[in-house]
N, CA, C and O atoms as a MOPAC input file, in Angstrom:
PM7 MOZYME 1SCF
protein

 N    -20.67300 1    61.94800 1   -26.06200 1
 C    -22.10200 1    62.19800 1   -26.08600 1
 C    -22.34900 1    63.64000 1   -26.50100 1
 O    -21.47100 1    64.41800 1   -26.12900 1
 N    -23.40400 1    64.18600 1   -27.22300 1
 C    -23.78800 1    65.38300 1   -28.07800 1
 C    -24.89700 1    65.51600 1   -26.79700 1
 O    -25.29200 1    64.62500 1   -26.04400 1
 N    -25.22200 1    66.82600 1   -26.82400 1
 C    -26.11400 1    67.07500 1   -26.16800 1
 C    -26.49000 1    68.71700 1   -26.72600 1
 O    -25.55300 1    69.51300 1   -26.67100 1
 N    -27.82400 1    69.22200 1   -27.25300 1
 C    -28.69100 1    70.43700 1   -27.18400 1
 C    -28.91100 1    70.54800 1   -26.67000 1
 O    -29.74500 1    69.76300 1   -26.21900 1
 N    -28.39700 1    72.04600 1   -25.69200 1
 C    -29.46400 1    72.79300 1   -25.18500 1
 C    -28.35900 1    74.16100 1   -24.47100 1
 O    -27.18800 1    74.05700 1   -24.10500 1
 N    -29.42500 1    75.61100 1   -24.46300 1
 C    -28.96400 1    76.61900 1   -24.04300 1
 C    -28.90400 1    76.65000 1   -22.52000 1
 O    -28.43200 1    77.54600 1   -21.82000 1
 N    -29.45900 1    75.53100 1   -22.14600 1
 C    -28.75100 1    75.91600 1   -20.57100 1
 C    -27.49800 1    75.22100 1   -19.99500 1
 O    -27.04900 1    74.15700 1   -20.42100 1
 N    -26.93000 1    76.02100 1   -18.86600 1
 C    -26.10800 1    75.68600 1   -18.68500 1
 C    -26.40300 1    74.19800 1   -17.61700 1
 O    -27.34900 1    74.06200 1   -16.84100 1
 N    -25.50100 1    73.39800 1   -17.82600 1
 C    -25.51600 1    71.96900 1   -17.72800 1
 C    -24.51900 1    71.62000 1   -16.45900 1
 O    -23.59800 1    72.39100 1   -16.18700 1
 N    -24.76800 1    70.32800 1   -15.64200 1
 C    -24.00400 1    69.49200 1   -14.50900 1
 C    -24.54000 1    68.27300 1   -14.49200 1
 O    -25.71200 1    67.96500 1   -14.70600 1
 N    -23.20900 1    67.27400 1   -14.10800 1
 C    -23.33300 1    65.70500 1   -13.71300 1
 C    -23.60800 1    65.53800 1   -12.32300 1
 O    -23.07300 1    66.21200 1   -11.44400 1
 N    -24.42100 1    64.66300 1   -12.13700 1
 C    -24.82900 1    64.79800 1   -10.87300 1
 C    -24.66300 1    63.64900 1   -10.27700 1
 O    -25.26900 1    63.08200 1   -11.18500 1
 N    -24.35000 1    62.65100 1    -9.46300 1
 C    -24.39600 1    61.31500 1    -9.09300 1
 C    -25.11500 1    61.30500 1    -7.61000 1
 O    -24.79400 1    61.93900 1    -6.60500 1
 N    -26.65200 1    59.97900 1    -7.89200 1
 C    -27.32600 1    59.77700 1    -7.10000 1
 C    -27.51700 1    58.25500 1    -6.98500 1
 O    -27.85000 1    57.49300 1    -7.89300 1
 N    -27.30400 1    58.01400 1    -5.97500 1
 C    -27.69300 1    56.38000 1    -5.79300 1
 C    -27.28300 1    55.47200 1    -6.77400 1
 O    -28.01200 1    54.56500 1    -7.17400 1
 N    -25.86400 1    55.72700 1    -7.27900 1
 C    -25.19900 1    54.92600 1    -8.11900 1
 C    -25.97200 1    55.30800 1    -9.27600 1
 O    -26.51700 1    54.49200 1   -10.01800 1
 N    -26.00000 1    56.17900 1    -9.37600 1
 C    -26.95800 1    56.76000 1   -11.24700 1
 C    -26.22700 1    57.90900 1   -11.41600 1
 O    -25.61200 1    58.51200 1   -10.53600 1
 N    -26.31500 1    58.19000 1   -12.57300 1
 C    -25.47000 1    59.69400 1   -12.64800 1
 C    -26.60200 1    60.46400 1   -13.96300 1
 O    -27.22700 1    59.86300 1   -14.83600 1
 N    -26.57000 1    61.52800 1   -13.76800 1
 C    -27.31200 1    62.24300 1   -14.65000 1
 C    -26.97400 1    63.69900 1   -14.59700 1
 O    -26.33900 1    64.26200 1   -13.70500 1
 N    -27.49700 1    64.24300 1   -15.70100 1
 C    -27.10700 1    65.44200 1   -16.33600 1
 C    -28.59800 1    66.46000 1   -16.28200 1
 O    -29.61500 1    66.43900 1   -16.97500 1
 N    -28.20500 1    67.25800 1   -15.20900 1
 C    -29.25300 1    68.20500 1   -14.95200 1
 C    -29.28700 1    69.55100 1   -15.74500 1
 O    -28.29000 1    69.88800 1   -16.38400 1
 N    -30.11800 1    70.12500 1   -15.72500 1
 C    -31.56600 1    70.38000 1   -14.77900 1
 C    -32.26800 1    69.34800 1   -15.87900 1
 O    -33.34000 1    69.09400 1   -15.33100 1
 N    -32.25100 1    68.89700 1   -16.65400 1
 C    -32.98100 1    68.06600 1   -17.78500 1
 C    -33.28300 1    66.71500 1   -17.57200 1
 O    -34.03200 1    66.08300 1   -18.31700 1
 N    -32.56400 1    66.10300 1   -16.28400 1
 C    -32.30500 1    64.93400 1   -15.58700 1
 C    -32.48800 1    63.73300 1   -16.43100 1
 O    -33.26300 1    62.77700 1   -16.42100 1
 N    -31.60900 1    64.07900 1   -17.08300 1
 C    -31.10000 1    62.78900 1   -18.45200 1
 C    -29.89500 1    62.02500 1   -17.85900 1
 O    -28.76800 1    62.34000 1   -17.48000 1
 N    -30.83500 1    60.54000 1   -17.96600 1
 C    -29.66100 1    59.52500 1   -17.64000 1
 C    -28.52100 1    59.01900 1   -17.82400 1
 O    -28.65000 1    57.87700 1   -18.26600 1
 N    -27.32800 1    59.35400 1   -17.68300 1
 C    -26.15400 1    59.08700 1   -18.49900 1
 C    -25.27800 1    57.66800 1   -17.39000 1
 O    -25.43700 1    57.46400 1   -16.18700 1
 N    -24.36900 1    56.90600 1   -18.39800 1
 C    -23.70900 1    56.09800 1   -17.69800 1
 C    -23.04800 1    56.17700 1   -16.73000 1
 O    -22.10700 1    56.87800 1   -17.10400 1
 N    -22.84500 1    55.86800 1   -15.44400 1
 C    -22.41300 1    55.84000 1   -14.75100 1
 C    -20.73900 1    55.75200 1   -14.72300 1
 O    -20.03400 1    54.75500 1   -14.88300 1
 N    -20.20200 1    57.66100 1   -14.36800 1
 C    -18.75000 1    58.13400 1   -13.94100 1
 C    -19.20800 1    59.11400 1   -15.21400 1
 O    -18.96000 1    60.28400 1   -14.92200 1
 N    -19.65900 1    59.01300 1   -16.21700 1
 C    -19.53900 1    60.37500 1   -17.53600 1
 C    -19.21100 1    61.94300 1   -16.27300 1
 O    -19.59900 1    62.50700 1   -15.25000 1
 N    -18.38200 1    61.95200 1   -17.19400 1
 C    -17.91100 1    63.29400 1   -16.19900 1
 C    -17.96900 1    64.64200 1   -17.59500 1
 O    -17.86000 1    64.26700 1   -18.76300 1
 N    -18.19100 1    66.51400 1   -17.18300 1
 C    -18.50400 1    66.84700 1   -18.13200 1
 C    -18.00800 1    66.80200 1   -19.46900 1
 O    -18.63400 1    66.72400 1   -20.52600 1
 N    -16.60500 1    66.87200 1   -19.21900 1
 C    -15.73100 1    66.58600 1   -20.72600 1
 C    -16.07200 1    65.62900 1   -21.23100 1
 O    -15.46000 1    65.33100 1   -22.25700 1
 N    -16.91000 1    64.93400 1   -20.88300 1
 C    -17.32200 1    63.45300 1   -21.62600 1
 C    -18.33000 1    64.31100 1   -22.97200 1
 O    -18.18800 1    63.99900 1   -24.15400 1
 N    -19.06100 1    65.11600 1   -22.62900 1
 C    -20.19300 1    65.62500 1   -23.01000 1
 C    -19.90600 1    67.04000 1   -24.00700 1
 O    -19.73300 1    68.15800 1   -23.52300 1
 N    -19.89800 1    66.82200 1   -25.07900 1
 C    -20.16200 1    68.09300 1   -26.31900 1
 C    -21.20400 1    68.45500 1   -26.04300 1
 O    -22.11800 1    67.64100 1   -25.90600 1
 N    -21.42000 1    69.98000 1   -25.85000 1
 C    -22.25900 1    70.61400 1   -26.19800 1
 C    -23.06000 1    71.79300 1   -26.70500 1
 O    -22.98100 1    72.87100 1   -26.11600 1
 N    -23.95400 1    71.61300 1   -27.94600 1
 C    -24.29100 1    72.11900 1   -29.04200 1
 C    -25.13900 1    73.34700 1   -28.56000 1
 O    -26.04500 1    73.10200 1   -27.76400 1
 N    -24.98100 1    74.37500 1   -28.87700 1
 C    -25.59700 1    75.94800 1   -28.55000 1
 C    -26.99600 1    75.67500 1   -29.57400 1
 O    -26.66900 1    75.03500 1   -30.57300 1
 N    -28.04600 1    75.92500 1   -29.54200 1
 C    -28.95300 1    76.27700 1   -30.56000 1
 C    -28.45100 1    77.73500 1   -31.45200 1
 O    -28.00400 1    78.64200 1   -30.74900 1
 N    -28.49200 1    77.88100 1   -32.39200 1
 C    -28.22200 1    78.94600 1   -32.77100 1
 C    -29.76400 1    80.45800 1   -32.51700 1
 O    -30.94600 1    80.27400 1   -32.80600 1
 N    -29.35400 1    81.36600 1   -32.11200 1
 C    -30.38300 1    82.54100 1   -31.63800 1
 C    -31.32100 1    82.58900 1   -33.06000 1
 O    -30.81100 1    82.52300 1   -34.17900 1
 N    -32.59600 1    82.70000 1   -32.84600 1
 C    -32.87000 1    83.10900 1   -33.72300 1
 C    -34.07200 1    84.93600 1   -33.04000 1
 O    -34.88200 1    85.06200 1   -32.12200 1
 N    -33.43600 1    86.11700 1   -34.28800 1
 C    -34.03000 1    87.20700 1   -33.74300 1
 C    -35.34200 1    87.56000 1   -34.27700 1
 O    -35.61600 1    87.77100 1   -35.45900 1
 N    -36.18300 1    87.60200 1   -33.18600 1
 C    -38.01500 1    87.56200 1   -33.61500 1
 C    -38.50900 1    88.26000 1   -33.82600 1
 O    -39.57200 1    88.28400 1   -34.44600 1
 N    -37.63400 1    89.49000 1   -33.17600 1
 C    -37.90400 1    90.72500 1   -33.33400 1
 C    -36.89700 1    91.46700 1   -33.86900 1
 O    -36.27300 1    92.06600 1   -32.99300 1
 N    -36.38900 1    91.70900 1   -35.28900 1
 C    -35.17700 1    92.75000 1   -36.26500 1
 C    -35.57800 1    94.11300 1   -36.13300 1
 O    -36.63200 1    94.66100 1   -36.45400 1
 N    -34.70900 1    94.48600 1   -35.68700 1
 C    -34.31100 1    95.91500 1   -36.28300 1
 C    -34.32100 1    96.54700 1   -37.33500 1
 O    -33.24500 1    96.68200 1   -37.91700 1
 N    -35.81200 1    97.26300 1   -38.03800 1
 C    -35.75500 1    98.08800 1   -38.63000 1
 C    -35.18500 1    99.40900 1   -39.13300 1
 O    -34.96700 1    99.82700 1   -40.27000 1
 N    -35.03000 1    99.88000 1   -38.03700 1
 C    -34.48600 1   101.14900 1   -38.23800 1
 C    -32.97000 1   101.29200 1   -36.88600 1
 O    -33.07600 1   100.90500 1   -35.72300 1
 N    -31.93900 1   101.81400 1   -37.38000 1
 C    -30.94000 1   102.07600 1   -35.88700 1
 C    -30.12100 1   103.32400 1   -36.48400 1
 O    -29.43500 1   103.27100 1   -37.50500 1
 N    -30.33900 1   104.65100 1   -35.53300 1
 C    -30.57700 1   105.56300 1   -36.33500 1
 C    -29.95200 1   106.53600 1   -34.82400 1
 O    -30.41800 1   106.47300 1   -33.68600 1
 N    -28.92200 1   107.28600 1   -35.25100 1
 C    -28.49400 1   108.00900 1   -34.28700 1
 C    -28.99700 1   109.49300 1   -34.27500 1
 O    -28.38100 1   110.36700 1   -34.88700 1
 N    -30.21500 1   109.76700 1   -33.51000 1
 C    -31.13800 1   111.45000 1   -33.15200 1
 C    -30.34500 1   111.94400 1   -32.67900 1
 O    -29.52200 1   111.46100 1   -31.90000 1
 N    -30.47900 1   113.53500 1   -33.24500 1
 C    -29.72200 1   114.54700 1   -32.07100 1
 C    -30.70400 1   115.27700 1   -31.33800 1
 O    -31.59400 1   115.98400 1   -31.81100 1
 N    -30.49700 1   115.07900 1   -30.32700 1
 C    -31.51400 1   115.84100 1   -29.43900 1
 C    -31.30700 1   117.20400 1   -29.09400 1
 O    -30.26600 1   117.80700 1   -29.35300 1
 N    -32.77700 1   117.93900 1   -28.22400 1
 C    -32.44000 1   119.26800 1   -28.47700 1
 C    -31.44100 1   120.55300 1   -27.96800 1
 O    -31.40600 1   121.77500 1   -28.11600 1
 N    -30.45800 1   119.24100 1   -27.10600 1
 C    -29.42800 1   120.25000 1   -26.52300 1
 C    -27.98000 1   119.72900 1   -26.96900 1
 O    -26.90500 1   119.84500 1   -26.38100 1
 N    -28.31400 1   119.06700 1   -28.29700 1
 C    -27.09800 1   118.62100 1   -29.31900 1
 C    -26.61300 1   117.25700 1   -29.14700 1
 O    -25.85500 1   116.65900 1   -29.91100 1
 N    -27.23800 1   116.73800 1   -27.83700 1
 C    -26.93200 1   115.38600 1   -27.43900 1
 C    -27.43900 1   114.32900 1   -28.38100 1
 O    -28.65500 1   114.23000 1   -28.54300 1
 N    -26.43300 1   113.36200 1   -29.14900 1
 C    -26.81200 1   112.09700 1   -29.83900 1
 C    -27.50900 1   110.77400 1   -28.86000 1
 O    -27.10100 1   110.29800 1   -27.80000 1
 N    -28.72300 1   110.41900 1   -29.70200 1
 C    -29.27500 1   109.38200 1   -29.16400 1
 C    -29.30800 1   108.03900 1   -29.93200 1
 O    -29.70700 1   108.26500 1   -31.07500 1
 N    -29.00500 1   106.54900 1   -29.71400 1
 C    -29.39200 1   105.89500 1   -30.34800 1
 C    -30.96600 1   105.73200 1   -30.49700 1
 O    -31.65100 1   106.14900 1   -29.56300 1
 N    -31.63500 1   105.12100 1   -31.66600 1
 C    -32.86400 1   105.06500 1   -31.18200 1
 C    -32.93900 1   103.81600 1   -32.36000 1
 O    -32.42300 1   103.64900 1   -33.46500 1
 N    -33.69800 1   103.18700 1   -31.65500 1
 C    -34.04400 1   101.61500 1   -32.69000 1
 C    -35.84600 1   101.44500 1   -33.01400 1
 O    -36.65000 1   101.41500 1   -32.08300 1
 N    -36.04900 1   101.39600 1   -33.71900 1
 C    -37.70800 1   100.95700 1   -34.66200 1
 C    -37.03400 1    99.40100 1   -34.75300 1
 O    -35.84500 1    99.13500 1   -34.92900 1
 N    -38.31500 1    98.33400 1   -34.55300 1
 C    -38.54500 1    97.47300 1   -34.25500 1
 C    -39.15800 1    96.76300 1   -35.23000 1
 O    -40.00200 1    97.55100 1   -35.65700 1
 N    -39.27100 1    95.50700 1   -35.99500 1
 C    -40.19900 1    95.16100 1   -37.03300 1
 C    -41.56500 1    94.98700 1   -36.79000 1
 O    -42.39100 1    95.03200 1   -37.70200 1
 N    -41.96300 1    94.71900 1   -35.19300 1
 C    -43.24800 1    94.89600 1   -34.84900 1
 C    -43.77200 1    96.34600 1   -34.07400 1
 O    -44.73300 1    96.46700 1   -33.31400 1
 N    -42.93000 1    97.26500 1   -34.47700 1
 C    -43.26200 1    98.71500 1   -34.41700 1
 C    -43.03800 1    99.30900 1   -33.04700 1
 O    -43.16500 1   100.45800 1   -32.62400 1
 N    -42.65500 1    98.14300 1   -32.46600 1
 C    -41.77500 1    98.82800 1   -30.89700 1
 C    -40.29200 1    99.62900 1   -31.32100 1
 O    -39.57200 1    99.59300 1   -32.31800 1
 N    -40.23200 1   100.58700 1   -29.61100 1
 C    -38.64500 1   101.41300 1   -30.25100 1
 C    -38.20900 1   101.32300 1   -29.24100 1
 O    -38.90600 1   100.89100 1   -28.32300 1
 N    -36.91900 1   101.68900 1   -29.04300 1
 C    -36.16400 1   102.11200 1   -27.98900 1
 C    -35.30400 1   103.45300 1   -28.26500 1
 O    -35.14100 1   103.78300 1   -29.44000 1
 N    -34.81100 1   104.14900 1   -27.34900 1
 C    -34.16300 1   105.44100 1   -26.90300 1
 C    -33.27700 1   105.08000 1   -26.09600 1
 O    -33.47000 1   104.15500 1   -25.30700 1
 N    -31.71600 1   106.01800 1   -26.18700 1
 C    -30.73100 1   105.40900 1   -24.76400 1
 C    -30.88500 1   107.19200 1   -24.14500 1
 O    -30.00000 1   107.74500 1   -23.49200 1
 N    -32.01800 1   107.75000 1   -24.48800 1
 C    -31.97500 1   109.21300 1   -23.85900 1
 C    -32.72200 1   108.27000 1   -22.51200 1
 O    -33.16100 1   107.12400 1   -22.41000 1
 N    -32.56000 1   109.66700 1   -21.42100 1
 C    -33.28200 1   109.89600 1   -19.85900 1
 C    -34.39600 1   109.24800 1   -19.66900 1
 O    -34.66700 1   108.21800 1   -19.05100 1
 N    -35.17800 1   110.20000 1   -20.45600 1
 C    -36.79600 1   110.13700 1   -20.62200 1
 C    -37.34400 1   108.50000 1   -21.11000 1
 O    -38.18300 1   107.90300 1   -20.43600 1
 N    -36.83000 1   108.00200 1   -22.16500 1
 C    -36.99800 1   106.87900 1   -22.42200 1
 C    -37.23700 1   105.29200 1   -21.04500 1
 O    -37.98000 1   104.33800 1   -20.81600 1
 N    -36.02500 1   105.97100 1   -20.52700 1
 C    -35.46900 1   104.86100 1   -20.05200 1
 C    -36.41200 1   105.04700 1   -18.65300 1
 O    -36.95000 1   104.13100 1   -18.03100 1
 N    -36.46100 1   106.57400 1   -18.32000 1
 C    -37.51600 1   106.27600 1   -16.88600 1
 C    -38.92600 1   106.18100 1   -17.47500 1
 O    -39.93100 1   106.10600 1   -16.76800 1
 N    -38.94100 1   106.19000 1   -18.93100 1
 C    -40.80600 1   106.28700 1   -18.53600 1
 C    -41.44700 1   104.80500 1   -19.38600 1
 O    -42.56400 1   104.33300 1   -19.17300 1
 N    -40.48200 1   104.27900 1   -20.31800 1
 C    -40.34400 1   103.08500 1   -21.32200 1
 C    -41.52500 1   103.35700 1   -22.34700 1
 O    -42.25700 1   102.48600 1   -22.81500 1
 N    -41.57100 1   104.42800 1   -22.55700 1
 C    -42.74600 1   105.28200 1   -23.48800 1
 C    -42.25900 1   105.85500 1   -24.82700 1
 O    -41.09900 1   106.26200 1   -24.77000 1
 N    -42.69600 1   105.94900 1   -25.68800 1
 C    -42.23100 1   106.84100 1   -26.89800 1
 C    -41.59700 1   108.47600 1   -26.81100 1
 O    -42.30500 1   109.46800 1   -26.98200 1
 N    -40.00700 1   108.52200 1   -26.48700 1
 C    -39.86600 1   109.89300 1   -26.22000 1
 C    -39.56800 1   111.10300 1   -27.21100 1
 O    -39.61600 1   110.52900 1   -28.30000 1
 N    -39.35100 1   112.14400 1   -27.41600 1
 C    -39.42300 1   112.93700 1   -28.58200 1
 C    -38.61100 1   112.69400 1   -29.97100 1
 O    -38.77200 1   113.24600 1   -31.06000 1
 N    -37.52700 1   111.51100 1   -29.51100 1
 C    -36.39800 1   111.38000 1   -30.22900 1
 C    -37.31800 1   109.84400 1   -31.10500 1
 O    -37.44100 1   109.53000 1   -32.28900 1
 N    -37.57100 1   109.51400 1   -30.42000 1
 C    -38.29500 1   108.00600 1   -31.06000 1
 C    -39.61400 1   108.52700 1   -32.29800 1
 O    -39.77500 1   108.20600 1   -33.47600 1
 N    -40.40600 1   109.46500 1   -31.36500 1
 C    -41.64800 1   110.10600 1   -32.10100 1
 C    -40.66400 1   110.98900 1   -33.51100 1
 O    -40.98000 1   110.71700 1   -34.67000 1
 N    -39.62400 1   111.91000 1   -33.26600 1
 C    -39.21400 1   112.43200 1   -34.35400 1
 C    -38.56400 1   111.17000 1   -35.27800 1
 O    -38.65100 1   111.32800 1   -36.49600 1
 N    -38.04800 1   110.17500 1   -34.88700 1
 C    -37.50800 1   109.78700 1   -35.91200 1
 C    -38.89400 1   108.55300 1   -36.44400 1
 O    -38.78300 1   108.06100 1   -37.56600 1
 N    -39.51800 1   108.34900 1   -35.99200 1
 C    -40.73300 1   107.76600 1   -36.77800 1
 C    -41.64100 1   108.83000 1   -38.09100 1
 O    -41.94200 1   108.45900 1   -39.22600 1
 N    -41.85500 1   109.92300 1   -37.58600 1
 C    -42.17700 1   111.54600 1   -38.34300 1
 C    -41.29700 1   110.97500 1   -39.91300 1
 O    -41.89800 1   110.86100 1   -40.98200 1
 N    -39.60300 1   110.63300 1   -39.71600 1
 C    -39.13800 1   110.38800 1   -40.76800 1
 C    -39.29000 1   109.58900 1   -41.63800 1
 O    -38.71100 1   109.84200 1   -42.69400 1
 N    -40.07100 1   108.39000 1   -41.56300 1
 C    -40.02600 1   107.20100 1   -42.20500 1
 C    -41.81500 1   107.17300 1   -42.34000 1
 O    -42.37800 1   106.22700 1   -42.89200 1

């Protein structure tokens, strides 16, 4: 039996029924998981990466910093990460483009 889907999957046996959860699809009674292939959806990314661009910041420290195709960024500096705001390294490397 083929089966889609990204979650992770179990056989379950109830009242002489057996089924395959959380999706609670009926399967024959004893299918155990090796009975069962199953197919990953492939990811699709909704949001690409425009820009991935290593800043040096102003005490020589390298930052990754990523531009977003819908114009969000990220920073792996301090500031970024406690405030989830545009930090000097994100704002300078937007200045560039």
């Amino acid at each position: 039996m083929k089966l889609e889907t990204s979650e992770t999957i179990a056989v379950v046996n109830i009242n002489n029924k057996s089924y395959i959860v959380p999706m609670w699809l009926e399967v024959p009674v004893g299918t155990k998981l090796s009975d069962i292939e199953v197919i990953r959806p492939k990811k699709v990314d909704k949001n690409p990466i425009l820009i991935n661009e290593m800043v040096k910041g102003s005490k020589d420290n390298e930052y990754n910093v990523k531009i977003y195709k819908d114009g969000t960024a990220t920073c792996e500096c301090w500031g970024y990460k406690r405030h989830r705001k545009d930090c000097k390294h994100i704002k300078k490397l937007r200045l560039q483009i």
